[in-house]
Backbone atoms as SQL, in Angstrom:
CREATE TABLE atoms (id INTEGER PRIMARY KEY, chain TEXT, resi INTEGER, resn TEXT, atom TEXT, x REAL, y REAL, z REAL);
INSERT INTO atoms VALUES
  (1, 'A', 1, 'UNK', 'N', 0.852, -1.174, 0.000),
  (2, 'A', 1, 'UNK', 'CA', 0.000, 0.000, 0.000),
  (3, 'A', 1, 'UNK', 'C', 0.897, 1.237, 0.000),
  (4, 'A', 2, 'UNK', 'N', 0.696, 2.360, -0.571),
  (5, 'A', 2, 'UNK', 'CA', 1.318, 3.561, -1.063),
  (6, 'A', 2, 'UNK', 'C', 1.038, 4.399, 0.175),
  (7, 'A', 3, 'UNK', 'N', 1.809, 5.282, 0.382),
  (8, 'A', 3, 'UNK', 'CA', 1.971, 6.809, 1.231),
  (9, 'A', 3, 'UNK', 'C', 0.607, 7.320, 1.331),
  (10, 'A', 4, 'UNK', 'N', 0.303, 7.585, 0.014),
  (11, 'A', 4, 'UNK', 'CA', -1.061, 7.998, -0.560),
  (12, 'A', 4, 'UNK', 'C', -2.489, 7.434, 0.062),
  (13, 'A', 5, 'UNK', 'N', -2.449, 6.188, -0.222),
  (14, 'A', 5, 'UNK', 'CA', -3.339, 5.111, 0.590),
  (15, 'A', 5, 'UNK', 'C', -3.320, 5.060, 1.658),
  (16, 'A', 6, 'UNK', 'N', -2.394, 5.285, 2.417),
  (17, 'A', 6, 'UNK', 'CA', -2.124, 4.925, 3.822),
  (18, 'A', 6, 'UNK', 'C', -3.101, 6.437, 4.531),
  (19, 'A', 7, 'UNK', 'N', -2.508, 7.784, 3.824),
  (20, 'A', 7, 'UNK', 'CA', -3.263, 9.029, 3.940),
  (21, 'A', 7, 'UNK', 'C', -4.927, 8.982, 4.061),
  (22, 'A', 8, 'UNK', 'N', -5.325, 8.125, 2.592),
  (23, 'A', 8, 'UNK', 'CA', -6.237, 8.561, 2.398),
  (24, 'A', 8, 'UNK', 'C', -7.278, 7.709, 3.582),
  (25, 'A', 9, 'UNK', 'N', -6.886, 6.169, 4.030),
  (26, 'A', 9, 'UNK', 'CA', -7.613, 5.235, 4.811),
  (27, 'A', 9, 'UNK', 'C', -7.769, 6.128, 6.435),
  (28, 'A', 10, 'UNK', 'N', -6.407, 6.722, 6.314),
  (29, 'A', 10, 'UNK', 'CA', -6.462, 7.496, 8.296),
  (30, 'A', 10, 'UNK', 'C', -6.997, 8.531, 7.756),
  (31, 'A', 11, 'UNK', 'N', -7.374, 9.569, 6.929),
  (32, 'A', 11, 'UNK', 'CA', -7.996, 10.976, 6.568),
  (33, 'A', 11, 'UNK', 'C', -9.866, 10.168, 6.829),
  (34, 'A', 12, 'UNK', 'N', -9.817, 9.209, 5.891),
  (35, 'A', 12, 'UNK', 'CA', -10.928, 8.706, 5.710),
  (36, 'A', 12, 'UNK', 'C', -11.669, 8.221, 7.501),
  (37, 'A', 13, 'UNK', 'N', -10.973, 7.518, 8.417),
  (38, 'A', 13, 'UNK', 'CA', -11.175, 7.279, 9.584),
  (39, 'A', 13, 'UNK', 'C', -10.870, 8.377, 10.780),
  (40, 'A', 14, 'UNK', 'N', -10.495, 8.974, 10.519),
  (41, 'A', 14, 'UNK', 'CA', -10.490, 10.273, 10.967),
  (42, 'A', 14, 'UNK', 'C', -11.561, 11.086, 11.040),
  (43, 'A', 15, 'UNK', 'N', -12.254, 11.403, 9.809),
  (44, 'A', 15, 'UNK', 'CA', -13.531, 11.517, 9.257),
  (45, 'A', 15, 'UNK', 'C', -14.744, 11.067, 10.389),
  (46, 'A', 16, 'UNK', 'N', -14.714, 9.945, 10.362),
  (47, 'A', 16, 'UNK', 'CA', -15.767, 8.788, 11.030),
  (48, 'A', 16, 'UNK', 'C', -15.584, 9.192, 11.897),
  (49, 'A', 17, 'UNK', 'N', -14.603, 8.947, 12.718),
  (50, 'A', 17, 'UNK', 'CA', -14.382, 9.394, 14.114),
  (51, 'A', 17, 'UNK', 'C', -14.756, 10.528, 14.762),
  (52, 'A', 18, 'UNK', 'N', -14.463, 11.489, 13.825),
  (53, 'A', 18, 'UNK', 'CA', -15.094, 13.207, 14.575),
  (54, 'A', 18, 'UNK', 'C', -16.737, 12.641, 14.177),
  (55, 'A', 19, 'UNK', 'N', -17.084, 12.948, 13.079),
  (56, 'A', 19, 'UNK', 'CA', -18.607, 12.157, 13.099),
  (57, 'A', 19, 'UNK', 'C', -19.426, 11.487, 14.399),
  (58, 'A', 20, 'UNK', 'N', -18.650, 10.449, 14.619),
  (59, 'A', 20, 'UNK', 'CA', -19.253, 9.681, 15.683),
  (60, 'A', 20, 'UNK', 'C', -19.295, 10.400, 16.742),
  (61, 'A', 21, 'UNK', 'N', -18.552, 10.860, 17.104),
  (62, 'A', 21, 'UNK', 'CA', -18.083, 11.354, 18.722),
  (63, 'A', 21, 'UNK', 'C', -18.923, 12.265, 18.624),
  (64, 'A', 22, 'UNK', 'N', -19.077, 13.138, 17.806),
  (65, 'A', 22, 'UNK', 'CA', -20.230, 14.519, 17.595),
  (66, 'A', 22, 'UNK', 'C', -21.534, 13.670, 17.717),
  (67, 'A', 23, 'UNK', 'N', -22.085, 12.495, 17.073),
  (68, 'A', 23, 'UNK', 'CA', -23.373, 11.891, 17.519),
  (69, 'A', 23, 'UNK', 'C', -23.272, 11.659, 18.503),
  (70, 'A', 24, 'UNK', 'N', -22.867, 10.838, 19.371),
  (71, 'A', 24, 'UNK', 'CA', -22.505, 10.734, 21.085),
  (72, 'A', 24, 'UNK', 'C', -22.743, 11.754, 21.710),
  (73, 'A', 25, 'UNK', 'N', -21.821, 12.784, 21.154),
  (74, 'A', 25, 'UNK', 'CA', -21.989, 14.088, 22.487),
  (75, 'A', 25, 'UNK', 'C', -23.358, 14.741, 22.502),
  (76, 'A', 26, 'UNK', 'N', -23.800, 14.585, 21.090),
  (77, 'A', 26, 'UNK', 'CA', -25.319, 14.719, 20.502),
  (78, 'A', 26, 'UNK', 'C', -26.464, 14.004, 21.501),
  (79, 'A', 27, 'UNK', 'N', -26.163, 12.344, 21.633),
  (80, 'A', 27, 'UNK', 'CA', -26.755, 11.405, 22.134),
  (81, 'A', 27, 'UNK', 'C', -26.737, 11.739, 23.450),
  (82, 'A', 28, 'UNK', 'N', -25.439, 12.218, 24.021),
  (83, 'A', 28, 'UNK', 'CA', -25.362, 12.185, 25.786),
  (84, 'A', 28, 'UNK', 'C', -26.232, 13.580, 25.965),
  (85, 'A', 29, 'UNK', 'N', -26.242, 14.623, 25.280),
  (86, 'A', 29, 'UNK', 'CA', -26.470, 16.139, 25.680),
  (87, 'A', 29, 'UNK', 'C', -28.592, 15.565, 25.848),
  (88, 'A', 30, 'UNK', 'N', -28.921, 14.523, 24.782),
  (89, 'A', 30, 'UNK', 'CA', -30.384, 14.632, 25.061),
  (90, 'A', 30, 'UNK', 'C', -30.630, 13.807, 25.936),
  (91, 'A', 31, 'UNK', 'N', -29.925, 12.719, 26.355),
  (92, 'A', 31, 'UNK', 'CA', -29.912, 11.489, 27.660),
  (93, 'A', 31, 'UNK', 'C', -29.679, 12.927, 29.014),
  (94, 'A', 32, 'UNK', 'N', -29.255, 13.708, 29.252),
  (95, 'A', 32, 'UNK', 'CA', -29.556, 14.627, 30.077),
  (96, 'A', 32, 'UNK', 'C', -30.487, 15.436, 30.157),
  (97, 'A', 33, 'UNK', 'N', -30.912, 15.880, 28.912),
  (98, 'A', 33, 'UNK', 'CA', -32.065, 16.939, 29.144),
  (99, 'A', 33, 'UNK', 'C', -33.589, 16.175, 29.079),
  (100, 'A', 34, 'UNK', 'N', -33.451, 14.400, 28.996),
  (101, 'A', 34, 'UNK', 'CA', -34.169, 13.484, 29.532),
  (102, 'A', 34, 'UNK', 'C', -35.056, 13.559, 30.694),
  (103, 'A', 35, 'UNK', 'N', -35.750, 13.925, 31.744),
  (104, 'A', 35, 'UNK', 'CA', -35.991, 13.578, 32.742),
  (105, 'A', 35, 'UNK', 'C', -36.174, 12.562, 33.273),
  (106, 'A', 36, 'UNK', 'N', -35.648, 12.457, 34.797),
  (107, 'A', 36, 'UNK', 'CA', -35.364, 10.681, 35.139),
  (108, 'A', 36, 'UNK', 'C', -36.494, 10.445, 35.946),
  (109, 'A', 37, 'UNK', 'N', -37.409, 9.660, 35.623),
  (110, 'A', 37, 'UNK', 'CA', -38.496, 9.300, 36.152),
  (111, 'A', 37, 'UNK', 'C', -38.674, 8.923, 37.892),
  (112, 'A', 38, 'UNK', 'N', -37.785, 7.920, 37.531),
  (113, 'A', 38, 'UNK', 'CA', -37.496, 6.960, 39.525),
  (114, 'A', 38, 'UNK', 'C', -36.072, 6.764, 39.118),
  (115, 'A', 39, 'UNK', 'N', -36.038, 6.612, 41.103),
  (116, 'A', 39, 'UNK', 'CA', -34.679, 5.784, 40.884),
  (117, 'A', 39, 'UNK', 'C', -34.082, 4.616, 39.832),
  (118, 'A', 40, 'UNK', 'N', -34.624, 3.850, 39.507),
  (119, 'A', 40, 'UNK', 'CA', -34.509, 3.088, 38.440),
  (120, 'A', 40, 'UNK', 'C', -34.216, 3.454, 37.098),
  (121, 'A', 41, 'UNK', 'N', -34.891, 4.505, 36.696),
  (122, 'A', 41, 'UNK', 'CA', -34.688, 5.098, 35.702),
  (123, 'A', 41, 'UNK', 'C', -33.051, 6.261, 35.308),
  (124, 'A', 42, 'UNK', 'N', -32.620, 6.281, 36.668),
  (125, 'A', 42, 'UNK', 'CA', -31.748, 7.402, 37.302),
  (126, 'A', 42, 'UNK', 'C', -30.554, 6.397, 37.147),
  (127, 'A', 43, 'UNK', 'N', -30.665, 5.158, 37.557),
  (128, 'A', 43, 'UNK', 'CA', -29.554, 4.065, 37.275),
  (129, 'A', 43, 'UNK', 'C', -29.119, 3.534, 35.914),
  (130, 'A', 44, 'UNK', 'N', -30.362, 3.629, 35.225),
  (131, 'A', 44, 'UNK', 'CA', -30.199, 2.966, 33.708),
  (132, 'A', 44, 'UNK', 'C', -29.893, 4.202, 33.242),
  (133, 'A', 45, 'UNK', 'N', -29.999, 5.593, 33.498),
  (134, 'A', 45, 'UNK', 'CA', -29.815, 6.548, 32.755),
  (135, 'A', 45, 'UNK', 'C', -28.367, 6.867, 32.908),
  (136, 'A', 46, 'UNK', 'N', -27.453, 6.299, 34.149),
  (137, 'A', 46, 'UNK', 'CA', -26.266, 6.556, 34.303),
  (138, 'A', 46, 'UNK', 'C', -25.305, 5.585, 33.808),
  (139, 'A', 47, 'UNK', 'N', -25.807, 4.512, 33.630),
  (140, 'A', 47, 'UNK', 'CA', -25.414, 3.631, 33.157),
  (141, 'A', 47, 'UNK', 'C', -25.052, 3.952, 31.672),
  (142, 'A', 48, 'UNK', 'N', -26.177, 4.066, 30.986),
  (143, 'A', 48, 'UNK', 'CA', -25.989, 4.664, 29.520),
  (144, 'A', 48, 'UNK', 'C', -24.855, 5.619, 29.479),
  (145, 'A', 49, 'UNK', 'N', -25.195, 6.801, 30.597),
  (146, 'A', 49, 'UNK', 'CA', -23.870, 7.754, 30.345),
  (147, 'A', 49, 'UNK', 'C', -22.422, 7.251, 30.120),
  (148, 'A', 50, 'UNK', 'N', -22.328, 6.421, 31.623),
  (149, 'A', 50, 'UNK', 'CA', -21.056, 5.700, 31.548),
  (150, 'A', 50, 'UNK', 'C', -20.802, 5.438, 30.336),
  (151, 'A', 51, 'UNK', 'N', -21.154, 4.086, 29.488),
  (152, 'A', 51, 'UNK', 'CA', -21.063, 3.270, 28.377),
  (153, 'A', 51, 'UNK', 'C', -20.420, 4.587, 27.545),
  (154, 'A', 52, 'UNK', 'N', -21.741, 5.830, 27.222),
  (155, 'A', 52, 'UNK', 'CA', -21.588, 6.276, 26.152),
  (156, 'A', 52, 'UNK', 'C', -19.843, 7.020, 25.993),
  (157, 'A', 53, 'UNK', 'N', -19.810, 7.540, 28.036),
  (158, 'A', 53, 'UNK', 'CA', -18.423, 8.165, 27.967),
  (159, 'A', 53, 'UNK', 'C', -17.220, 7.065, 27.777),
  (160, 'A', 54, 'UNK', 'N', -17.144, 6.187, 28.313),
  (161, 'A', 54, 'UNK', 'CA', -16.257, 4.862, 27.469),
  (162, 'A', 54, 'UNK', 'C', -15.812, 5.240, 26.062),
  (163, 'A', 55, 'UNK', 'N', -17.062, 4.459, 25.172),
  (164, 'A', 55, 'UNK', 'CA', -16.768, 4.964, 24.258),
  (165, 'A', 55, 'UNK', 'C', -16.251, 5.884, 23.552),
  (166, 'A', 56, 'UNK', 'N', -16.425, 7.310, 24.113),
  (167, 'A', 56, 'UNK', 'CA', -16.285, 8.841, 23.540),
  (168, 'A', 56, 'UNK', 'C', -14.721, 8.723, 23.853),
  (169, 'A', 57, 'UNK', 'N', -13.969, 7.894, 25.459),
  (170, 'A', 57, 'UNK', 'CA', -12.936, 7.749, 25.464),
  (171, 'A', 57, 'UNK', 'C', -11.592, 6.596, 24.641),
  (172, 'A', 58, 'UNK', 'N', -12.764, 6.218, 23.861),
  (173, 'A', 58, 'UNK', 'CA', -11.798, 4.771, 23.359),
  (174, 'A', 58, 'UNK', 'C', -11.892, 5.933, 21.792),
  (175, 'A', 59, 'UNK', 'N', -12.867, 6.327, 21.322),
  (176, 'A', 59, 'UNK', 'CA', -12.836, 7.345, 20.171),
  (177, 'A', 59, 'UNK', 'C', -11.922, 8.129, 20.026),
  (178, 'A', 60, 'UNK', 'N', -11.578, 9.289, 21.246),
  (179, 'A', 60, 'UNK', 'CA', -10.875, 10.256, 21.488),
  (180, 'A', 60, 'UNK', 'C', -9.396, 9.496, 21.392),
  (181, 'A', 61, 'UNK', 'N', -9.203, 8.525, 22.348),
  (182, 'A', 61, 'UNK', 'CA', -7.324, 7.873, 21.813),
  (183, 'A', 61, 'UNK', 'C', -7.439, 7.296, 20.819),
  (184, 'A', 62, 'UNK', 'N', -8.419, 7.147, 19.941),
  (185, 'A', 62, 'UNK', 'CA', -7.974, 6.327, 18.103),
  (186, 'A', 62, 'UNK', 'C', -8.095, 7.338, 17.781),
  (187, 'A', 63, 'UNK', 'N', -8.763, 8.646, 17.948),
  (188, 'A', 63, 'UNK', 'CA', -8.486, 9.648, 16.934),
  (189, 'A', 63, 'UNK', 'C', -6.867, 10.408, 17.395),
  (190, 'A', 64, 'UNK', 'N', -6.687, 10.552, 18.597),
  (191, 'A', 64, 'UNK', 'CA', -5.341, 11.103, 18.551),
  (192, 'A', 64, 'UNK', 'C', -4.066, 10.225, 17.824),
  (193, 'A', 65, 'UNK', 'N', -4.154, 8.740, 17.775),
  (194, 'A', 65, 'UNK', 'CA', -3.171, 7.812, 16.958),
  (195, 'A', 65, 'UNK', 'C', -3.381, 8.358, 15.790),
  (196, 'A', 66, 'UNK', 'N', -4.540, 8.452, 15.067),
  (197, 'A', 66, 'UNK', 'CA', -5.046, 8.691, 13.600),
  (198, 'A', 66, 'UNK', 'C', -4.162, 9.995, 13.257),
  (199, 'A', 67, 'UNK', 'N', -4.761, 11.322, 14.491),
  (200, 'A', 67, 'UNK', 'CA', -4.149, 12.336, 13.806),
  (201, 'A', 67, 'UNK', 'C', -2.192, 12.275, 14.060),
  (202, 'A', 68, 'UNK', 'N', -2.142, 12.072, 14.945),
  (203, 'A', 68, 'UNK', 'CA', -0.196, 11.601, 15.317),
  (204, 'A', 68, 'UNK', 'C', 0.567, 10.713, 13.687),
  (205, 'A', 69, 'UNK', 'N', -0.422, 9.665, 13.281),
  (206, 'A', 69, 'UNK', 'CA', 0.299, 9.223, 11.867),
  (207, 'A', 69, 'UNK', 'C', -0.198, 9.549, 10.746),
  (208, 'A', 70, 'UNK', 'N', -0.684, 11.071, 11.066),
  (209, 'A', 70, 'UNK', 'CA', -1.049, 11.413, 9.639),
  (210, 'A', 70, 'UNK', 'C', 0.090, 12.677, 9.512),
  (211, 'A', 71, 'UNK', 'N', 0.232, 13.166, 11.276),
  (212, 'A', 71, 'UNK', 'CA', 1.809, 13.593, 11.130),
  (213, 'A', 71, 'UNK', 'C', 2.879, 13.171, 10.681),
  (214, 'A', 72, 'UNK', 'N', 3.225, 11.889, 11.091),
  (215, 'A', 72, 'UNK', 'CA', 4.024, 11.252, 10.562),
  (216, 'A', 72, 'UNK', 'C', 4.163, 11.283, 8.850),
  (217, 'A', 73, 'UNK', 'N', 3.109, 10.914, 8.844),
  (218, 'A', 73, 'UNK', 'CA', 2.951, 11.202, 6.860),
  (219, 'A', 73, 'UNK', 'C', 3.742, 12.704, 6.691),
  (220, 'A', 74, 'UNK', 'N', 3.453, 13.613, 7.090),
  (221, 'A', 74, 'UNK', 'CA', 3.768, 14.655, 6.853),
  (222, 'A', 74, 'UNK', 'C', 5.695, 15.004, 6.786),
  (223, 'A', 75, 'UNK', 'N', 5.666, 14.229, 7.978),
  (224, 'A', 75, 'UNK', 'CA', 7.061, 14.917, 8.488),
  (225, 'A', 75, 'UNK', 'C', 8.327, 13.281, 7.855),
  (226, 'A', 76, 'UNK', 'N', 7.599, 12.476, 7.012),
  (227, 'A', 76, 'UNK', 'CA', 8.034, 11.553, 6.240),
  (228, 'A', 76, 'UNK', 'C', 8.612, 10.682, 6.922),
  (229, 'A', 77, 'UNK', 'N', 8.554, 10.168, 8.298),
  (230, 'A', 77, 'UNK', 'CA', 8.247, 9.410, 9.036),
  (231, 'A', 77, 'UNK', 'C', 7.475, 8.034, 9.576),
  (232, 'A', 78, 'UNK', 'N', 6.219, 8.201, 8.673),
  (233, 'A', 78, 'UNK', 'CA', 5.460, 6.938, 8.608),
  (234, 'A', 78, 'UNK', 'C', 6.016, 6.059, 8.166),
  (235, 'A', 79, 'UNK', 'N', 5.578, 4.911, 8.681),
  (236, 'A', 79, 'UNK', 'CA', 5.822, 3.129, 8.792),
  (237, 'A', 79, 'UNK', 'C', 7.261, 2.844, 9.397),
  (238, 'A', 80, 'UNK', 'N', 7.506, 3.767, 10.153),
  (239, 'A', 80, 'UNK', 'CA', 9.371, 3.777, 10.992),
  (240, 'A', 80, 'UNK', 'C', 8.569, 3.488, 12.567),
  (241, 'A', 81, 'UNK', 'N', 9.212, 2.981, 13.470),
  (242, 'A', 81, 'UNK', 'CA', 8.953, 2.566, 14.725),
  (243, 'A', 81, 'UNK', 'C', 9.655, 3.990, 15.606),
  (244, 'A', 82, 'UNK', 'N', 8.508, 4.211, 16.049),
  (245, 'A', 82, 'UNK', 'CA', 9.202, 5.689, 16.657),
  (246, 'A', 82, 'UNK', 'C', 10.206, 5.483, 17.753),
  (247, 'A', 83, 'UNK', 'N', 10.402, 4.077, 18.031),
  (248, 'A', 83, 'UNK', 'CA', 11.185, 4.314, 19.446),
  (249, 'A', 83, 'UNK', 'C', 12.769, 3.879, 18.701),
  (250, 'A', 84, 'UNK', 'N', 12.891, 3.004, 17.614),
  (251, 'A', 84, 'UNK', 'CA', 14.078, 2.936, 17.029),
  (252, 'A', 84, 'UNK', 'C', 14.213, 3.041, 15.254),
  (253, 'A', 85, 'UNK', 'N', 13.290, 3.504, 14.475),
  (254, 'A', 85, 'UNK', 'CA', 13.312, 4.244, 13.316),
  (255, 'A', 85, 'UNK', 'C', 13.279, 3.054, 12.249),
  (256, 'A', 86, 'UNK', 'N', 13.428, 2.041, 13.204),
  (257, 'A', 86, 'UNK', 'CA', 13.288, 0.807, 11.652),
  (258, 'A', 86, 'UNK', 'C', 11.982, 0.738, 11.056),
  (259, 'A', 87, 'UNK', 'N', 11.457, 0.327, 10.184),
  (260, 'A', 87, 'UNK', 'CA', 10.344, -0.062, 9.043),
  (261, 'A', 87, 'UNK', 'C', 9.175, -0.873, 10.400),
  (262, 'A', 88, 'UNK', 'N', 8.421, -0.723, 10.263),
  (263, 'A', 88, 'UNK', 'CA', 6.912, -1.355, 10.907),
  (264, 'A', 88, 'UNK', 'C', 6.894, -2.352, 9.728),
  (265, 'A', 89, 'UNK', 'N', 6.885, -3.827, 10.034),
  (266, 'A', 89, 'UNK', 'CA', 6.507, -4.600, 9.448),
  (267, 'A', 89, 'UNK', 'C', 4.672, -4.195, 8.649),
  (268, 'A', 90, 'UNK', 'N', 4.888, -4.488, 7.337),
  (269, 'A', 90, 'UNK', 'CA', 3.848, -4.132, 6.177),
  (270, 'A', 90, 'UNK', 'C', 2.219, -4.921, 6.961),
  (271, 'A', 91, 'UNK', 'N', 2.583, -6.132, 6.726),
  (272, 'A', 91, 'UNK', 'CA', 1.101, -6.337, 7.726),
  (273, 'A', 91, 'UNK', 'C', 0.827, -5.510, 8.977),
  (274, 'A', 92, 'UNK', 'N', 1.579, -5.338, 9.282),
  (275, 'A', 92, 'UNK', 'CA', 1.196, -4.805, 10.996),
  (276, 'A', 92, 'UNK', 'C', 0.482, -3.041, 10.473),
  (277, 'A', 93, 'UNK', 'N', 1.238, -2.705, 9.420),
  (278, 'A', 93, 'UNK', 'CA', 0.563, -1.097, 8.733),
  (279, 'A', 93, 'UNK', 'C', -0.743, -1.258, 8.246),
  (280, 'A', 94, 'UNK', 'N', -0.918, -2.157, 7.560),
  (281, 'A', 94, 'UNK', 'CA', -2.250, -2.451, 6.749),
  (282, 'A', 94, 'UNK', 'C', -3.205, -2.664, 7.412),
  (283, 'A', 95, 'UNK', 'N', -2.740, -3.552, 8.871),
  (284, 'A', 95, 'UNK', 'CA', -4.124, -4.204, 9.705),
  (285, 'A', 95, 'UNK', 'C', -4.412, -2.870, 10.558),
  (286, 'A', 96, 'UNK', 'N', -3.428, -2.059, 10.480),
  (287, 'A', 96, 'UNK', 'CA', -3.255, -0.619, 11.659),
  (288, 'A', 96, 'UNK', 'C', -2.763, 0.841, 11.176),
  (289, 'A', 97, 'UNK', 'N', -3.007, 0.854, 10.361),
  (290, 'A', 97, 'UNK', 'CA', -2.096, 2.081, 9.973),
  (291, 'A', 97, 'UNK', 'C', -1.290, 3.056, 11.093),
  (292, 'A', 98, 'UNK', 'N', -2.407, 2.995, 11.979),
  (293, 'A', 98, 'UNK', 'CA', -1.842, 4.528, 13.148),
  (294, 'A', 98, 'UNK', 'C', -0.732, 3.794, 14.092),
  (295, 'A', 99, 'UNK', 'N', -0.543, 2.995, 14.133),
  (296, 'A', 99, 'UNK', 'CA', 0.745, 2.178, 15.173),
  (297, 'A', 99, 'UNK', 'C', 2.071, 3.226, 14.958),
  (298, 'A', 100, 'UNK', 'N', 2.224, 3.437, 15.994),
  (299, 'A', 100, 'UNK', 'CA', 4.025, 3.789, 15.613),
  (300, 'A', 100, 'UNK', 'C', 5.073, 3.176, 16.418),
  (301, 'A', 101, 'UNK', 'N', 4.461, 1.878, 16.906),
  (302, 'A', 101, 'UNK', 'CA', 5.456, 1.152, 16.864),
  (303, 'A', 101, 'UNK', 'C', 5.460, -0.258, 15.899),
  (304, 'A', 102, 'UNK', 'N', 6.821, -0.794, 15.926),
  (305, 'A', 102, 'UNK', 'CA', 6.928, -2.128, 15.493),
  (306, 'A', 102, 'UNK', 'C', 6.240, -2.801, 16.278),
  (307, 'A', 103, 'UNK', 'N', 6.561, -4.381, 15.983),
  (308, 'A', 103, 'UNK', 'CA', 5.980, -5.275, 16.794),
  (309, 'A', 103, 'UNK', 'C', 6.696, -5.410, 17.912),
  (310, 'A', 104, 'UNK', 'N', 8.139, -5.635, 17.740),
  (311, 'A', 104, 'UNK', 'CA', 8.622, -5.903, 19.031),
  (312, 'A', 104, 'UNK', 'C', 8.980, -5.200, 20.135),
  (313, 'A', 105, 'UNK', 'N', 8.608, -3.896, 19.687),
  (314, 'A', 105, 'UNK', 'CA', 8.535, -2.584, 20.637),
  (315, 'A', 105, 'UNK', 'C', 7.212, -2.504, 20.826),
  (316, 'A', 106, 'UNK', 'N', 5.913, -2.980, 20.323),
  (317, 'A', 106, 'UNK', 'CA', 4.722, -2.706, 21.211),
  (318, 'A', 106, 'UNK', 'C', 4.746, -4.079, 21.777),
  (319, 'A', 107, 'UNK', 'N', 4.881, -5.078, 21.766),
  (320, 'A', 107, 'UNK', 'CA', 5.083, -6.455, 22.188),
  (321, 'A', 107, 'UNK', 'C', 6.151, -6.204, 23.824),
  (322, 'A', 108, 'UNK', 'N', 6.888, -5.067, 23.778),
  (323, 'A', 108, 'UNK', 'CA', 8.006, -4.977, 25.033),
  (324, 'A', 108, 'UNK', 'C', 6.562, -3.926, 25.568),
  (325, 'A', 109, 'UNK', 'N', 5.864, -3.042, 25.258),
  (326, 'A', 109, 'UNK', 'CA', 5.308, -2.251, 25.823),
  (327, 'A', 109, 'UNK', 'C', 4.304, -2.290, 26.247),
  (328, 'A', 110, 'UNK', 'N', 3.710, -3.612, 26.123),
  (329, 'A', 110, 'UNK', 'CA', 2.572, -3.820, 26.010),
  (330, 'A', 110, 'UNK', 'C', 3.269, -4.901, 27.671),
  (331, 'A', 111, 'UNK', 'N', 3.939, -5.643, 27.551),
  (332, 'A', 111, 'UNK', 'CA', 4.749, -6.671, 28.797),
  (333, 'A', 111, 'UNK', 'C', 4.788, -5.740, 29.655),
  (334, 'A', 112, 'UNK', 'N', 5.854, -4.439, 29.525),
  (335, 'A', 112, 'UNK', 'CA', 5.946, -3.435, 31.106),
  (336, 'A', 112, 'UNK', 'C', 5.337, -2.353, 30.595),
  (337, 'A', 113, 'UNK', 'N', 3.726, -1.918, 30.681),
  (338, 'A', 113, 'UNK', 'CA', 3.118, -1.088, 30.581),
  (339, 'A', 113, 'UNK', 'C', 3.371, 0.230, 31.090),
  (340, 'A', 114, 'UNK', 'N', 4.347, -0.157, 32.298),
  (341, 'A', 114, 'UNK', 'CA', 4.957, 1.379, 33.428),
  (342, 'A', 114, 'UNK', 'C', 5.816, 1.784, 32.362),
  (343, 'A', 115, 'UNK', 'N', 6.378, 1.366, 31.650),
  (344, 'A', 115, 'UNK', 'CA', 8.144, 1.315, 30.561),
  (345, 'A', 115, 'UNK', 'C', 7.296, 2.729, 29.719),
  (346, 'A', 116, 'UNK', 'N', 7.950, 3.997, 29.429),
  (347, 'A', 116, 'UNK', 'CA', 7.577, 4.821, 28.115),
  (348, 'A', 116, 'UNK', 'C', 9.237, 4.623, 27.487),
  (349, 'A', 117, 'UNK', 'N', 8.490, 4.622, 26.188),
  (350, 'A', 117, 'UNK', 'CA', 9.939, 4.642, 25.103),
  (351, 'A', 117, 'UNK', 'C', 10.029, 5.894, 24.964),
  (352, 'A', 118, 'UNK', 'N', 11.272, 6.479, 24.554),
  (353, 'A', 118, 'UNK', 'CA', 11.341, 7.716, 23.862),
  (354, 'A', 118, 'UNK', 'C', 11.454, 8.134, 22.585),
  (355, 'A', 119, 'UNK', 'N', 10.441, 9.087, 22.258),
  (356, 'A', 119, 'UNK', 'CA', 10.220, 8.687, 20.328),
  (357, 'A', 119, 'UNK', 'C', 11.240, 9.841, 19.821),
  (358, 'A', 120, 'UNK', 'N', 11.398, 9.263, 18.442),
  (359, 'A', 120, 'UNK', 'CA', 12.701, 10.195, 17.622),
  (360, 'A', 120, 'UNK', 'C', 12.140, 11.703, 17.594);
């Protein structure tokens, strides 16, 4: 897959992502101006919140990866492992584009989660 492609799939998911998160914040703003009937209703209604803020938080860190390797594109950097500059194995780009690490540097980081690498 080309520079180009790689751009256009994270521009393209990038896209989605602000999208979504704007329906959510959409979704949570009328789950508040809801009125909560009973207690019961007050539990399932917080519940929903939770879930929805989860989500809004698993959104918000794929969109910051998305926008971080579309920097990379920029600054001609993409598909290099930021903690030692070698090539990101080609499957591991395709199944992920936004990774900036290799395998065996997210494979060490993923083992000591306390560990930060330092990127180039």
């Amino acid at each position: 897959m080309s520079q180009v492609q790689y751009k256009q799939r994270l521009l393209d998911l990038e896209r989605d992502l602000v999208a979504r998160m704007a329906r959510e914040a959409d979704l949570g703003r009328e789950q508040t101006h809801q009125g909560v009937g009973d207690f019961g209703d007050a539990g399932v209604a917080e519940e929903d919140a939770s879930a929805d803020f989860n989500e809004t938080e698993r959104d918000s860190a794929m969109l910051r990866q998305v926008q971080d390797a579309l920097r990379r594109i920029e600054a001609g950097t993409f598909g290099l492992c930021t903690v030692d500059g070698k090539p990101i194995e080609a499957e591991r780009l395709a199944a992920s584009p936004w990774v900036p690490y290799c395998l065996e540097h997210q494979t060490l980081l993923e083992a000591d989660a306390g560990h930060r690498f330092p990127t180039l």
